[in-house]
FINU-498510 format. One record per residue (C-alpha): residue in three letters; z, x, y; residue number from 0. Coordinates in Angstrom, 3 decimals. Layout:
residues N
SITE residu        w        u        v num
SITE    Ala        Z        X        Y NUM
...
END
This chain:
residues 243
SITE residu        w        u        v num
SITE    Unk   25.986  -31.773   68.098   0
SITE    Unk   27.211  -28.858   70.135   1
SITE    Unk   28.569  -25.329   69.247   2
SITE    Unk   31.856  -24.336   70.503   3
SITE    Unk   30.038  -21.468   72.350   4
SITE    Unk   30.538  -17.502   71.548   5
SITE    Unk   33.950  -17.482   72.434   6
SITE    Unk   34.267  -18.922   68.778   7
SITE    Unk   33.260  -15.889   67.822   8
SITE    Unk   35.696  -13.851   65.646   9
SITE    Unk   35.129  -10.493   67.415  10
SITE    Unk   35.395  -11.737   70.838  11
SITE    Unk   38.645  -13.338   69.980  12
SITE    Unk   40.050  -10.232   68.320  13
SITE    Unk   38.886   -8.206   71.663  14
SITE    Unk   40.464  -10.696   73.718  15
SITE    Unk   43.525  -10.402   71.879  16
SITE    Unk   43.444   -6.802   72.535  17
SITE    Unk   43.400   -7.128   75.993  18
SITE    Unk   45.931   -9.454   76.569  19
SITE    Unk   48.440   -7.230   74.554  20
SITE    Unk   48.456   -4.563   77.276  21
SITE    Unk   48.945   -7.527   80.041  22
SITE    Unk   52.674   -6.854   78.870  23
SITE    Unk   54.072   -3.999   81.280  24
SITE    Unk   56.160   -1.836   78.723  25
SITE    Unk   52.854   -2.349   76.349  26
SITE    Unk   50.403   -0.905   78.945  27
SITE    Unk   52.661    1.810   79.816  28
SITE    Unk   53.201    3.079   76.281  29
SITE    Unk   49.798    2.718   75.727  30
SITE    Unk   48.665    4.711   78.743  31
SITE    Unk   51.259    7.495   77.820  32
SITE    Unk   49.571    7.769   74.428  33
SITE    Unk   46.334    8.013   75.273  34
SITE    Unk   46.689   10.551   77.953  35
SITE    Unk   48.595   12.916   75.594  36
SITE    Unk   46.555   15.572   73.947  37
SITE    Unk   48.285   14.890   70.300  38
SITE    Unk   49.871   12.261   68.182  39
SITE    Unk   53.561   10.859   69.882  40
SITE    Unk   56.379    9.309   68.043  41
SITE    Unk   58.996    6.925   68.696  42
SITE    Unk   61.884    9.313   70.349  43
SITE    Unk   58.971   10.877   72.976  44
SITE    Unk   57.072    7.266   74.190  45
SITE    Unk   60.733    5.586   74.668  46
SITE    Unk   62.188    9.091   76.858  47
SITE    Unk   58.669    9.036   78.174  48
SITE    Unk   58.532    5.251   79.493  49
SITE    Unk   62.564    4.916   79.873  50
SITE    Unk   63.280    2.235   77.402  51
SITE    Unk   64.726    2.573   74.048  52
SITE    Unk   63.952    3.495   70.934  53
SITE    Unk   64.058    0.077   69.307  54
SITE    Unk   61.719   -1.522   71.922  55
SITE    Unk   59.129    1.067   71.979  56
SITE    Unk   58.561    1.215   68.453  57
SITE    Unk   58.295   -2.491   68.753  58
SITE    Unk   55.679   -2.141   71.661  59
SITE    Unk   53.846    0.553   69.844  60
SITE    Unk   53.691   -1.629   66.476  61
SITE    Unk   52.124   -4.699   68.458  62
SITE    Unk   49.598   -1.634   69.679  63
SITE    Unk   49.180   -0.758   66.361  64
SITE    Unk   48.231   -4.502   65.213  65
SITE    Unk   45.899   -4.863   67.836  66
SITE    Unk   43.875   -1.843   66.458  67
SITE    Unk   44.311    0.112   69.722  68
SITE    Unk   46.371    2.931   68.392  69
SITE    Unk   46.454    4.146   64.559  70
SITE    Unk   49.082    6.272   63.070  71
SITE    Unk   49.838    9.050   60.872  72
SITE    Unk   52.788   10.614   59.200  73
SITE    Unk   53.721   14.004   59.837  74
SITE    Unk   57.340   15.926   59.468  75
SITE    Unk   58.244   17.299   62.864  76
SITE    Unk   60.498   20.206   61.686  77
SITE    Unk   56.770   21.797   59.952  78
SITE    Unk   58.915   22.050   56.679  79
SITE    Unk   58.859   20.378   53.272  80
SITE    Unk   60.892   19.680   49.884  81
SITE    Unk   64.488   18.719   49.501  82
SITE    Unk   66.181   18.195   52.613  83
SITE    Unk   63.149   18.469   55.673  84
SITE    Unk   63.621   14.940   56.114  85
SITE    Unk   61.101   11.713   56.066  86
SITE    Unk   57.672   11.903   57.829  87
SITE    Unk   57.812   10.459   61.192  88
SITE    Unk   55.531    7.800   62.188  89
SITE    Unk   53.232    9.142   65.022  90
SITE    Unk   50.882    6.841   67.327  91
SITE    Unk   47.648    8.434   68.799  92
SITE    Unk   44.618    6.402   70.635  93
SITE    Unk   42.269    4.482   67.929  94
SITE    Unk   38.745    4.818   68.346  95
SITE    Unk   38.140    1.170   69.012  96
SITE    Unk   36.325    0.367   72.383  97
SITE    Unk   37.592   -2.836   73.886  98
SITE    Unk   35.266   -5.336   76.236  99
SITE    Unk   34.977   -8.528   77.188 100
SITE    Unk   32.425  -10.127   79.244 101
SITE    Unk   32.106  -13.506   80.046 102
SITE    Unk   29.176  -14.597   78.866 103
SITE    Unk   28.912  -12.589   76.541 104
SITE    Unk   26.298   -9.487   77.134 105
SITE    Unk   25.150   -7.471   73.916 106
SITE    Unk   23.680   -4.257   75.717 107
SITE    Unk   24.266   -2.105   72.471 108
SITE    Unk   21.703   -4.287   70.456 109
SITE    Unk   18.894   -4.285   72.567 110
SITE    Unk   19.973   -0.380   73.129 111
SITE    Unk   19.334   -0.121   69.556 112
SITE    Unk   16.717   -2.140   69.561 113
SITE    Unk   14.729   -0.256   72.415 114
SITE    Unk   15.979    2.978   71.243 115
SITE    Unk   13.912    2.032   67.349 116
SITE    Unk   10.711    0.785   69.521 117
SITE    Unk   10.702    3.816   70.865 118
SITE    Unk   11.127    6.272   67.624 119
SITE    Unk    7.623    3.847   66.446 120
SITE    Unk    3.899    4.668   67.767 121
SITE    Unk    1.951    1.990   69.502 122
SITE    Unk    2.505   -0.388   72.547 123
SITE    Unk    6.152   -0.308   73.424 124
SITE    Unk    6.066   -4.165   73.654 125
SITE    Unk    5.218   -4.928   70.123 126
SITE    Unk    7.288   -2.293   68.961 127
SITE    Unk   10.270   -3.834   70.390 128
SITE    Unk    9.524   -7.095   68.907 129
SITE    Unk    8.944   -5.514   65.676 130
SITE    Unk   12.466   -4.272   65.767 131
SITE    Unk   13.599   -7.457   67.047 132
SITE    Unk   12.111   -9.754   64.822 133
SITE    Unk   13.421   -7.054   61.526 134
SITE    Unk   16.794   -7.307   62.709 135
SITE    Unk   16.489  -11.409   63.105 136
SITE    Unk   15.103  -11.005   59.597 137
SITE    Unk   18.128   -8.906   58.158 138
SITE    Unk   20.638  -11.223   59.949 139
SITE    Unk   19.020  -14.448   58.393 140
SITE    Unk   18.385  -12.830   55.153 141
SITE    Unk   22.798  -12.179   54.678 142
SITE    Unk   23.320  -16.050   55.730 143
SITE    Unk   20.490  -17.153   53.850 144
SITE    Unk   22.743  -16.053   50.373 145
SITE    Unk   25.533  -18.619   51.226 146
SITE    Unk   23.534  -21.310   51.671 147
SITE    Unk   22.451  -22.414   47.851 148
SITE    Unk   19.398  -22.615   46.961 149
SITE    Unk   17.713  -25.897   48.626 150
SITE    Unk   19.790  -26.360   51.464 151
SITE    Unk   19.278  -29.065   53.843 152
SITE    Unk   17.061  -28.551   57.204 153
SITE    Unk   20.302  -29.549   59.282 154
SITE    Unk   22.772  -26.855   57.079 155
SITE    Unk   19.357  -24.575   58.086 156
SITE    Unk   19.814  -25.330   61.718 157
SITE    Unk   23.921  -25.171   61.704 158
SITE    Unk   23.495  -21.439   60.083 159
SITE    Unk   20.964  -20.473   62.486 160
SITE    Unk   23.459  -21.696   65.233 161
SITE    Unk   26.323  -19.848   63.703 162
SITE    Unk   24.183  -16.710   63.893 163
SITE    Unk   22.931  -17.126   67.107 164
SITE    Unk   26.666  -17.736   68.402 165
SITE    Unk   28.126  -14.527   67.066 166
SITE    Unk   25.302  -12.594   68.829 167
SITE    Unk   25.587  -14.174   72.338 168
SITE    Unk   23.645  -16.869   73.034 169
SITE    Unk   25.779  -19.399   73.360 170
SITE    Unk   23.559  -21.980   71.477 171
SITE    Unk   23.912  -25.867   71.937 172
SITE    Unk   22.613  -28.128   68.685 173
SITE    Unk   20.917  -31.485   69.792 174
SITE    Unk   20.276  -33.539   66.976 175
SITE    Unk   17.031  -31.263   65.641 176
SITE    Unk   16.939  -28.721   67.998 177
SITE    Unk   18.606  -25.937   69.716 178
SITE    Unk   19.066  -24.527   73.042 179
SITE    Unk   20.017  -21.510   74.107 180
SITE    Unk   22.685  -21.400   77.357 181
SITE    Unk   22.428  -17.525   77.498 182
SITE    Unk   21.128  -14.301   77.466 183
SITE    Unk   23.253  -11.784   75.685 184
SITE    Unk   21.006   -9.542   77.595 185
SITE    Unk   20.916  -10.972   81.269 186
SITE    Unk   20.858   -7.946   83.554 187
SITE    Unk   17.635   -6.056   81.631 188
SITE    Unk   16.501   -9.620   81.676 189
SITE    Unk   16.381   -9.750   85.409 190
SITE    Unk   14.353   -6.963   85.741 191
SITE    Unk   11.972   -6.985   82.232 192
SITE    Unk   11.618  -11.177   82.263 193
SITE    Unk    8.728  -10.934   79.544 194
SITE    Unk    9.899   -7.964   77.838 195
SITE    Unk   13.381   -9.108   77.103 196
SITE    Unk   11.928  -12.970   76.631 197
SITE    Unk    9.579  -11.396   73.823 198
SITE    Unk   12.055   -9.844   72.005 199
SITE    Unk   14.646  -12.672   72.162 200
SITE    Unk   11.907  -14.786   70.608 201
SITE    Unk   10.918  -12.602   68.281 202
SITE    Unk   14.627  -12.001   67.122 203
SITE    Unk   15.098  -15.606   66.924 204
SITE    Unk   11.287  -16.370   64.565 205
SITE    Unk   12.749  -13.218   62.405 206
SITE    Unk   16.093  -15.279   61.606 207
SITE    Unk   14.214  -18.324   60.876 208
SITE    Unk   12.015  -16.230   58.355 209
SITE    Unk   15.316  -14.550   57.088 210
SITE    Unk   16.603  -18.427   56.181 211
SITE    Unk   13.744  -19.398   54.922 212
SITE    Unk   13.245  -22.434   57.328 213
SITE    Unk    9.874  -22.744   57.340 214
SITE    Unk   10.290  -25.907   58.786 215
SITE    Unk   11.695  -25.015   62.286 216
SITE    Unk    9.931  -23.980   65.077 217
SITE    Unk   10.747  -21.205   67.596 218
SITE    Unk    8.843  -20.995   70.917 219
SITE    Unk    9.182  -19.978   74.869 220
SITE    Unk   10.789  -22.681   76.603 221
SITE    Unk   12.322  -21.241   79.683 222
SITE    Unk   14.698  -23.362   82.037 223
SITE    Unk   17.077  -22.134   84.826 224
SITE    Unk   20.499  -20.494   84.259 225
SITE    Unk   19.730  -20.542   79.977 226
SITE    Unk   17.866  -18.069   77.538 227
SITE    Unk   13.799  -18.564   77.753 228
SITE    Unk   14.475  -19.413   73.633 229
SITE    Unk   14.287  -22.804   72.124 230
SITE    Unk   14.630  -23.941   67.941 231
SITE    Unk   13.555  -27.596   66.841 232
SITE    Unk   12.736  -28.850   63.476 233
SITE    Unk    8.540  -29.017   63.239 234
SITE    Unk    7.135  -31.757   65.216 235
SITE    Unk    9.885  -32.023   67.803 236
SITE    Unk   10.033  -30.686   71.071 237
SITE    Unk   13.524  -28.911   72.894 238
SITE    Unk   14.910  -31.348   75.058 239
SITE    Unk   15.658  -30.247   78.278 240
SITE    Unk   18.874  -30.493   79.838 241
SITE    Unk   17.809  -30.857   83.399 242
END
């Protein structure tokens, strides 16, 4: 059985979204007027500002608004208050929300953080990394691990850890009892650190299993061209290879 692949993945969707909202011309201009104004803009400036009216910007800003790339606030322009100043007027500013897509996916902030706790440890580098690696795998199997009852099956087991495993980049592919990875979420410190990158992907991958509490699937090296150097089977079986 095989995943649908990352772009399944709830947050990649919703950044996708995000970017194809300012493919719309009136959209990306409003958008780009906003952001490069030092304070909040309402409806009256952003239409004068783009030429359109006010009707259609506030609709173009709303859509921005629902895509999480600008947030509002309420604010009386005239500065006064009580009886008679009027009703707040809705103001747009830039959201702090960083949108990216990449295609595969690449998760360069986790092993950032991952390096960056390695680093804050004493010891060799190496094992500290796959310390961190393997807690975080832990933590991340530990939260699924509470949906899952409390004997679940070896193949609900597997479909969790590939659920996991696809929200975090790896694009994994389920084979009956085992599991391949078709990528690195970490591909261009890969190229460069093979075995440093490979031991922490594996040692992410053994914490998870821990964190689900299947003991009875196996995590090793398994490299093979154009995939992640990561494989999963159920005990006594061993990853088919695709080539």
């Amino acid at each position: 059985m095989e995943g649908s692949g990352s772009l399944a993945s709830a947050d990649v969707a919703a950044q996708i979204s995000a970017i194809a909202a300012l493919n719309e011309p009136i959209r990306r201009a409003l958008y780009a007027y906003v952001v490069e104004r030092p304070g909040a803009v309402g409806r009256d400036e952003a239409a004068e500002a783009v030429g359109i009216t006010r009707e259609l910007a506030a609709f173009h800003l709303d859509k921005l608004l629902e895509e999480g790339l600008l947030d509002v606030e309420y604010r009386r322009l005239s500065g006064r208050s009580g009886p008679g100043a009027g009703r707040p007027a809705k103001l747009y500013h830039p959201s702090r929300r960083q949108v990216q897509v990449m295609l595969p996916e690449r998760r360069y902030e986790l092993v950032a953080l991952l390096m960056a706790q390695a680093l804050e440890e004493k010891g060799d580098p190496s094992e500290s990394l796959e310390g961190a690696a393997r807690r975080f795998g832990e933590s991340l199997g530990a939260d699924a691990r509470r949906g899952l009852g409390r004997r679940p099956s070896q193949s609900r087991l597997l479909d969790t850890a590939c659920t996991v495993l696809r929200d975090h980049g790896f694009e994994p592919i389920r084979r009956d009892a085992e599991i391949r990875l078709r990528n690195c979420p970490f591909d261009a410190v890969a190229k460069e650190h093979v075995a440093l990158v490979c031991g922490m992907n594996l040692a992410l991958a053994r914490g998870l299993v821990a964190g689900l509490g299947a003991g009875s699937v196996d995590v090793r090296l398994d490299p093979e061209p154009g995939a992640c150097c990561v494989a999963l089977a159920a005990s006594g079986k061993t990853p088919a290879r695709s080539g």
